[in-house]
N, C-alpha and C positions, 0 to 999 in steps of 0.2 A: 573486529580484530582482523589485522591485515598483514598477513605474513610477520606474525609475531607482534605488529604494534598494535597496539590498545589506542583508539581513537577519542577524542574524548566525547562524554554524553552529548546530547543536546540542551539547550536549557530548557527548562521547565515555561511550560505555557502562563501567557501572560494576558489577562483579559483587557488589558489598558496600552499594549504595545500591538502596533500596526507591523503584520505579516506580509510577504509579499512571495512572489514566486520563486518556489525550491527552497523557503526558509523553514528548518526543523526544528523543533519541538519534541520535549517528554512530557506526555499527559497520558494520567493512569493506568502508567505500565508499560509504554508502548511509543516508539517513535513516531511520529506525524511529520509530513511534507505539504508545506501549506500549495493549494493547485493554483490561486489567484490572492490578488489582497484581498485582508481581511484583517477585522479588529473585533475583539469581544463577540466570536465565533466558536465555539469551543467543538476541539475535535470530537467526530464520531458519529457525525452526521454522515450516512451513504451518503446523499448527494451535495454535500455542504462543500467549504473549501478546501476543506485538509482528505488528504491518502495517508490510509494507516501503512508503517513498512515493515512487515515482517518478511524473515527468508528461514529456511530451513538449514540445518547444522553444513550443507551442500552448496547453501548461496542463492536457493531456488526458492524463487519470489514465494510467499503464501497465499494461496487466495482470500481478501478479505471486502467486505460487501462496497468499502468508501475508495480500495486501489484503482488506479485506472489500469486498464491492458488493452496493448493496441495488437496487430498485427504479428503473430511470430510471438510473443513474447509466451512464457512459461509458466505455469504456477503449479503449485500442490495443492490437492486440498484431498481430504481423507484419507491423505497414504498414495496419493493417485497423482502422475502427471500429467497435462495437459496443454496444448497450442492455444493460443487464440486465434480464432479465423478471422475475426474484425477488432476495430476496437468496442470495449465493454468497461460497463461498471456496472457491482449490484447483481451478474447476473448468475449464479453459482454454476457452475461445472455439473459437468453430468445430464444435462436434460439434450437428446440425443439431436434436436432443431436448434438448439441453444449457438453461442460462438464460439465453444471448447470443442477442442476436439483430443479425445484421452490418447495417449503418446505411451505411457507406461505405469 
């Protein structure tokens, strides 16, 4: 929702239609951004071609294992905010070598 408008869903994942880049999807629960084309890929694979998108009631990206985050960008994850210092996937917050660095 966006300043009062209701956006519509995405559609529901489909194993026989060909994805391409920034096309979204609902599969079990949860938006997907497909990262490259892709056919009969089913989201939820970290390294596969879909990023799951979650954000928090604030707008602040969620950390989830398949998202990509580059440089600067933000995320939650346990209650905890965080920068990334490079790009990452897959690499959870909090391990003090890691590419997070905790912000609040």
């Amino acid at each position: 929702m966006i300043a009062g408008l209701a956006l519509p869903s995405p559609a529901d994942w489909q194993p026989r239609k060909v994805y391409t880049y920034g096309d979204l999807v609902y599969y079990n629960g949860s938006t997907w951004r497909a990262l490259w084309w892709t056919q009969n890929q089913k989201p939820g694979d970290a390294y596969g071609p879909w990023e799951q998108i979650l954000t928090t009631q604030d707008g602040t990206a969620l950390w989830t294992p398949s998202r990509i985050f580059n440089l600067g960008d933000v995320a939650s994850y346990q209650g905890k905010k965080y920068k990334a210092q490079w790009w990452t996937r897959n690499q959870k917050p909090g391990d003090p070598w890691g590419p997070w660095k905790l912000i609040g």
